[in-house]
RODO-2510 file (C-alpha; in nm, 4 decimals, decimal comma):
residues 301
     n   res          X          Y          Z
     1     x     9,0654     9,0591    11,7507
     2     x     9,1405     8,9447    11,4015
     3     x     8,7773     8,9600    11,3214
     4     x     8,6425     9,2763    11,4714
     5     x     8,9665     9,4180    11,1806
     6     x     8,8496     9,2441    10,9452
     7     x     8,4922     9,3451    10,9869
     8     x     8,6157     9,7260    11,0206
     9     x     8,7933     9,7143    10,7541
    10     x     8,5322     9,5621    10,5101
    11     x     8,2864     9,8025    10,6419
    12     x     8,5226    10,1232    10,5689
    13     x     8,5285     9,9294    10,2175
    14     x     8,1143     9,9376    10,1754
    15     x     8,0919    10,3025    10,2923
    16     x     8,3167    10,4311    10,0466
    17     x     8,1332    10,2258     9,7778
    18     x     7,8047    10,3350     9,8429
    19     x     7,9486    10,6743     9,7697
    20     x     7,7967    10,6102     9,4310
    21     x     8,0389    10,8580     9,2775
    22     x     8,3202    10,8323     9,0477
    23     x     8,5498    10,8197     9,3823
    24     x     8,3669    10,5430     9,5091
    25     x     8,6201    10,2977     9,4807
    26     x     8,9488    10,3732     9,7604
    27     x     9,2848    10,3222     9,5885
    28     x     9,4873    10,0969     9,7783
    29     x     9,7492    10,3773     9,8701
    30     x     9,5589    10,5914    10,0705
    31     x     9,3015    10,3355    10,1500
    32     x     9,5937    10,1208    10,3388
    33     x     9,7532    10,4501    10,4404
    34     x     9,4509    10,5727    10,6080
    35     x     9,3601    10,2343    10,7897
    36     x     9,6995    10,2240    10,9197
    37     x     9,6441    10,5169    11,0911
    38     x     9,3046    10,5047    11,2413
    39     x     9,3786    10,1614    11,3511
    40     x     9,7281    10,1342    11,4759
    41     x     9,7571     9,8305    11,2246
    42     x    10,0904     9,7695    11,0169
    43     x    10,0627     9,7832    10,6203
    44     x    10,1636     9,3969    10,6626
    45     x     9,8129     9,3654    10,8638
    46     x     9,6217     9,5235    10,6184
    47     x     9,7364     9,3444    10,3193
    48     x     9,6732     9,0223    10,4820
    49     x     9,3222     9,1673    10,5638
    50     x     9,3189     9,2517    10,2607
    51     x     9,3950     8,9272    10,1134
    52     x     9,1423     8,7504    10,3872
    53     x     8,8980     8,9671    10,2328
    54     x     8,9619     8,8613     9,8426
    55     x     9,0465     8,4882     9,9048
    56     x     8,6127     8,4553    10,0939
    57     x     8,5268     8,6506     9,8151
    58     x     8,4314     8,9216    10,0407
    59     x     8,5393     9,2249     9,7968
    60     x     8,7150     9,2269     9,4528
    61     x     9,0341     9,3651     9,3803
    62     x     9,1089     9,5324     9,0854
    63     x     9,4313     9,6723     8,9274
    64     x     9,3906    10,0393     8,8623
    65     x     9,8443    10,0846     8,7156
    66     x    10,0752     9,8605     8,7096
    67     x    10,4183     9,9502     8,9303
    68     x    10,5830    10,2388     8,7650
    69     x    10,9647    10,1386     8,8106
    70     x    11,1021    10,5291     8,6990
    71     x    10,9007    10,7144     8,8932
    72     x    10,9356    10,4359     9,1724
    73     x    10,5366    10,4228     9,2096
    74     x    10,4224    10,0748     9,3456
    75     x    10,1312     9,9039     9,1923
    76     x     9,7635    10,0433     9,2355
    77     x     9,4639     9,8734     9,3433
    78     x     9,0753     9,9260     9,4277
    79     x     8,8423     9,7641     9,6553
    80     x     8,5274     9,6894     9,5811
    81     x     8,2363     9,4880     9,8133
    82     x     8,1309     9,1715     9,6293
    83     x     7,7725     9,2842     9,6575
    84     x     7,5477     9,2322     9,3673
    85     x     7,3851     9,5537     9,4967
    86     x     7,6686     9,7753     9,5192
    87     x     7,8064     9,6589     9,1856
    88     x     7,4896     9,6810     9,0072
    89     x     7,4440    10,0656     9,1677
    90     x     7,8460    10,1016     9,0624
    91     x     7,8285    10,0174     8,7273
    92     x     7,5391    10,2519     8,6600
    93     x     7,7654    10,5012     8,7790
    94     x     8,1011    10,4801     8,5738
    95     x     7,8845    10,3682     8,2515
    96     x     7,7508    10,6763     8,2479
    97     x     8,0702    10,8876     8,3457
    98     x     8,2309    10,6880     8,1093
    99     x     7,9794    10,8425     7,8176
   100     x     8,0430    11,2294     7,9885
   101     x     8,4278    11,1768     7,9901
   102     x     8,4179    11,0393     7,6696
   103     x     8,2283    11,3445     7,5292
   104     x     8,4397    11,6100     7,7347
   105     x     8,7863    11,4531     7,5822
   106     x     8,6532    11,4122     7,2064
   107     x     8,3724    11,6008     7,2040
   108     x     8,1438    11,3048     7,0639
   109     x     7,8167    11,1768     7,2547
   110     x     7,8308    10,7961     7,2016
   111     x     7,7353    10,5242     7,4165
   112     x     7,9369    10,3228     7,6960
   113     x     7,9282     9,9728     7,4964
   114     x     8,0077    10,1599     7,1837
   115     x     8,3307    10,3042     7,3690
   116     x     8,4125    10,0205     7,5120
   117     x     8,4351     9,8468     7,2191
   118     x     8,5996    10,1278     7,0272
   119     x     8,8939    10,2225     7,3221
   120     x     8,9477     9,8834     7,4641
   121     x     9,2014     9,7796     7,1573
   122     x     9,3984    10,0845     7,2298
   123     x     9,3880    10,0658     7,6319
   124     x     9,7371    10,0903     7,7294
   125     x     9,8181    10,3720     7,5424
   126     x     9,4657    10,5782     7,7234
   127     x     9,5607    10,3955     8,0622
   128     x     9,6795    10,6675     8,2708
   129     x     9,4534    10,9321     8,1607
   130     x     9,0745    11,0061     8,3245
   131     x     8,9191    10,8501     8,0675
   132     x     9,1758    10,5195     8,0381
   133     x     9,0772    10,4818     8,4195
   134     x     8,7273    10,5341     8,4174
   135     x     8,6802    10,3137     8,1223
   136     x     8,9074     9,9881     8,2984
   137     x     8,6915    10,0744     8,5723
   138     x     8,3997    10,0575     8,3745
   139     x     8,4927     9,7004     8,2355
   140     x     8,6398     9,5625     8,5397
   141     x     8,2862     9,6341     8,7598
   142     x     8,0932     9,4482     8,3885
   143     x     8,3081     9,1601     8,4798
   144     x     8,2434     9,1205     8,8487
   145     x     7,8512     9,1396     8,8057
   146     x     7,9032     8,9103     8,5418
   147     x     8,1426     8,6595     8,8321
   148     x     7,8265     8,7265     9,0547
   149     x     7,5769     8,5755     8,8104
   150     x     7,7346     8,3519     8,6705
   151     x     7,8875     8,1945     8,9690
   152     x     7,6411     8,3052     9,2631
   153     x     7,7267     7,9788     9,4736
   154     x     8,0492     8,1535     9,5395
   155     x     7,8987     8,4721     9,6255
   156     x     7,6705     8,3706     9,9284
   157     x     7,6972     8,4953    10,2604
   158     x     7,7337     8,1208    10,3530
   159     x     8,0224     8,0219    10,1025
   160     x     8,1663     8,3677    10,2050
   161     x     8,1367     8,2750    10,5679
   162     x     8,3002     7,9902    10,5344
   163     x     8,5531     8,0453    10,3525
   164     x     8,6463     8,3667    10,5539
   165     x     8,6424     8,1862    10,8689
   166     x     8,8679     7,9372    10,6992
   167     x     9,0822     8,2457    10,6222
   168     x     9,1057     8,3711    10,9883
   169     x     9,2254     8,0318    11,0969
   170     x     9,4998     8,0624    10,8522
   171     x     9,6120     8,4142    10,9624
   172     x     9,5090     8,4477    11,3112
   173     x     9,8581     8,4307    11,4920
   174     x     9,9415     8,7133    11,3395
   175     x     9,6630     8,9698    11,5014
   176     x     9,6603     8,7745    11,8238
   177     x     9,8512     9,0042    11,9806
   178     x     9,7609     9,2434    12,2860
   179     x     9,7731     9,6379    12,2529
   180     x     9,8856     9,9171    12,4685
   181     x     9,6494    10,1281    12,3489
   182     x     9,3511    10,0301    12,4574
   183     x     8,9954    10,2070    12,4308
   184     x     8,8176    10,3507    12,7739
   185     x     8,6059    10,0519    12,7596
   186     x     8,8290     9,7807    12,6978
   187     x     8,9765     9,5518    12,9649
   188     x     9,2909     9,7246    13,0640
   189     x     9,4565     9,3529    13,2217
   190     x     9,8347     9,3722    13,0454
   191     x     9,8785     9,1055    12,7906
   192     x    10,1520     8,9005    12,7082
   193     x    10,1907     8,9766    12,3297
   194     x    10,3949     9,2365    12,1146
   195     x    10,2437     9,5745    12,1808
   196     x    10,1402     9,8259    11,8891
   197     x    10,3814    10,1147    11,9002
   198     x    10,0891    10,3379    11,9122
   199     x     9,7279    10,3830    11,9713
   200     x     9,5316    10,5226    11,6463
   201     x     9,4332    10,7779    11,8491
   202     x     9,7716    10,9360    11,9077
   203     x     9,8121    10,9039    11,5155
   204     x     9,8285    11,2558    11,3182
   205     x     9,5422    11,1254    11,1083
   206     x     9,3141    11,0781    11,3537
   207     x     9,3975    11,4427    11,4701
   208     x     9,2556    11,5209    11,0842
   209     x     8,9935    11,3393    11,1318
   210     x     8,9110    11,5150    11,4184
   211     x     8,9440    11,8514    11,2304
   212     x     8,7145    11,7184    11,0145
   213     x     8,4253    11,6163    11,2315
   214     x     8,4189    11,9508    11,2874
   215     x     8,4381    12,1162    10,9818
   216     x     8,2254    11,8330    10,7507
   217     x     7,8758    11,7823    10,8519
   218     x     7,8615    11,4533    11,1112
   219     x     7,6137    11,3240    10,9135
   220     x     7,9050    11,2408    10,6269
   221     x     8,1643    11,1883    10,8632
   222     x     7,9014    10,8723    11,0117
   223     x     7,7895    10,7784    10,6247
   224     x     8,1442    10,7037    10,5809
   225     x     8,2579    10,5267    10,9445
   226     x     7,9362    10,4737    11,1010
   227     x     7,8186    10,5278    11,4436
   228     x     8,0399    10,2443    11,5939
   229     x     8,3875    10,3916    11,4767
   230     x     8,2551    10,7909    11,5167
   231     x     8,1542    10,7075    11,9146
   232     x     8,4845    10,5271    11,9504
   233     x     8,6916    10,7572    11,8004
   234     x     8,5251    11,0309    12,0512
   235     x     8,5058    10,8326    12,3600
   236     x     8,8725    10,7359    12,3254
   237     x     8,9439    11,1505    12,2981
   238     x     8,7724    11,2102    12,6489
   239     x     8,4655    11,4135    12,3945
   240     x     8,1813    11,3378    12,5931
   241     x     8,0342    11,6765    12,6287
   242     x     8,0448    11,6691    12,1987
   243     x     7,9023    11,3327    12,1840
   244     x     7,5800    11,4682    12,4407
   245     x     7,5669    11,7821    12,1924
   246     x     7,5198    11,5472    11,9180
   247     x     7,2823    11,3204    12,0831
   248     x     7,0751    11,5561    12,1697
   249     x     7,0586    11,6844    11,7484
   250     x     6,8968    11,3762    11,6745
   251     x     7,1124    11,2797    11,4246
   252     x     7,1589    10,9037    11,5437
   253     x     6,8053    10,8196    11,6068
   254     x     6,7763    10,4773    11,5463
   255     x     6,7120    10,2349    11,8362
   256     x     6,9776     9,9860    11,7333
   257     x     7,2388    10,2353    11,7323
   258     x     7,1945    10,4393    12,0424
   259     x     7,1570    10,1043    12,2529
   260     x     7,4642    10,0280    12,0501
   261     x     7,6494    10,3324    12,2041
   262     x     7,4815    10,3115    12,5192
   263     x     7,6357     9,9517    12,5710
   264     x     7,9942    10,1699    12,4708
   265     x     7,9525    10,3779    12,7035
   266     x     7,8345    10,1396    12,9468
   267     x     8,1923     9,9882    12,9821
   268     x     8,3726    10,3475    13,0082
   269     x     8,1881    10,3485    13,3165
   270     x     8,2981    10,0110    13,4464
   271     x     8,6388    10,0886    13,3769
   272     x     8,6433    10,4691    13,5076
   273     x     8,8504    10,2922    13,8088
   274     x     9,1336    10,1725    13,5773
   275     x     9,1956    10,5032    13,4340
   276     x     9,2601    10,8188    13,6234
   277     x     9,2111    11,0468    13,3670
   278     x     8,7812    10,9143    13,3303
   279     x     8,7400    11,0565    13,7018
   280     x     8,8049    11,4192    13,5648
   281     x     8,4690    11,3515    13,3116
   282     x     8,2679    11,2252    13,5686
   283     x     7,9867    11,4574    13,5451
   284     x     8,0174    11,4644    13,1471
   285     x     7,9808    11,0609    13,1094
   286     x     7,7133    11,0926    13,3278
   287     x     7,5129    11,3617    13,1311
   288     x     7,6320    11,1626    12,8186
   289     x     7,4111    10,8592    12,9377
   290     x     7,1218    11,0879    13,0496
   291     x     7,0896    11,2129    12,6902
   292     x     7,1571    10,8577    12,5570
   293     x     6,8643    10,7381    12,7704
   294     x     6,6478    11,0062    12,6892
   295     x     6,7010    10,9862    12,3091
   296     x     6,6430    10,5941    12,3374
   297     x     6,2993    10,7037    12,4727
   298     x     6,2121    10,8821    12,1659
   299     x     6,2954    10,6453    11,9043
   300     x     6,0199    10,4564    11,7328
   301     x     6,2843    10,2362    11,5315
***
């Protein structure tokens, strides 16, 4: 279990990178706010995940304010994927809306190493402002390509693996515990551990992130969580007739993924006997896999 949280959670960390925007990088706040919800896991959970993630050098983590006693604001963070590619694309990014910001506040074109060196002296007193953020930013993503280089032993997806399974070992008491909110796939046996006090999909985010599946194009709302979570999300909500109308769009077209959701949908079947309320959709999970089949068919990837 531990793992497949892990793996979400670094994944939700990658989309939001590859943004390749000035937002790119999720604040810890409503990063850990967000995953709570969607996930039924506790803010405890996600730090350690968190932490799991750091310690195998999976992402970096990078202090955006410091806690803010007075106006009893904890400590800020980012996430970033320890990705030579993603950091590379990154710091492309915030040089250059470093320059713009730069420009827009004093009205000066100059470049980003000539800021840098001319604001960094004087950081704290710029460090709440656009540019004060944008410009730690800036530095902090010059550093971690420069970790990357320099100490690319570290960075390989076999020190990472490692070291992250090493990691799991050391925390995985803490996830190995059984939920009562399971998917429509998932065994439904009752377990012996503490249950979550609810399923992410009875959470009022997820009821947002609903609304906005259907207001956002579903091609963003899969950049962001990717086919896996998106079909979940759906098949836990009884949406089979709006997963066949996507489906049939053509919008997930690649082989991998529709045998992917196929497989999903596979075990909703083979557990339609544990839950009553799959015999109403009978006909729908049925026409679901039809389309699923059909699609498969005309895939070339």
């Amino acid at each position: 279990m531990i793992n497949d949280f892990i793996d979400t959670v670094y994944k939700r960390i990658v989309a939001l990178n590859s943004l390749y925007d000035l937002n790119s990088i999720p604040y810890s706040d409503s990063f850990c706010k967000e995953t709570e919800y969607l996930f039924s896991l506790s803010i405890n959970e996600i730090n350690i995940i968190i932490k799991i993630l750091s310690e195998s050098h999976k992402i970096f983590v990078m202090e955006i304010s410091k806690e803010q006693y007075d106006d009893k604001k904890d400590k800020l963070y980012g996430y970033v994927a320890a990705d030579i590619l993603i950091i590379e694309k990154l710091q492309g990014v915030f040089h250059k809306g470093l320059t713009v910001e730069y420009e827009r506040r004093f009205g000066e074109r100059k470049g980003s190493a000539q800021i840098i060196k001319e604001l960094m002296p004087n950081l704290k007193s710029i460090n709440n402002s656009i540019l004060g953020i944008v410009l730690n930013k800036t530095v902090m993503l010059d550093n971690y390509l420069y970790l990357l280089r320099k100490n690319h032993n570290e960075y390989t997806e076999e020190w990472k693996r490692e070291h992250l399974n090493q990691q799991i070992l050391k925390y995985h008491n803490i996830f190995n515990k059984d939920s009562k909110g399971k998917d429509p796939g998932e065994d439904s046996s009752d377990g012996k551990g503490d249950a979550r006090p609810q399923r992410a999909v009875d959470s009022p985010l997820m009821e947002d992130f609903t609304e906005h599946v259907t207001k956002e194009s579903v091609e963003k709302v899969l950049h962001i969580y990717g086919v896996d979570f998106f079909f979940r999300v759906n098949l836990r909500k009884y949406k089979f007739l709006y997963l066949g109308q996507v489906i049939e769009t053509g919008i997930i077209d690649r082989k991998e993924d529709l045998l992917k959701v196929k497989e999903m949908l596979k075990k909703v079947k083979e557990n339609a006997n544990k839950d009553k309320e799959l015999e109403k959709y009978y006909d729908h999970i049925m026409s679901l896999d039809i389309k699923i089949t059909r699609r498969i068919s005309y895939s070339k990837i």
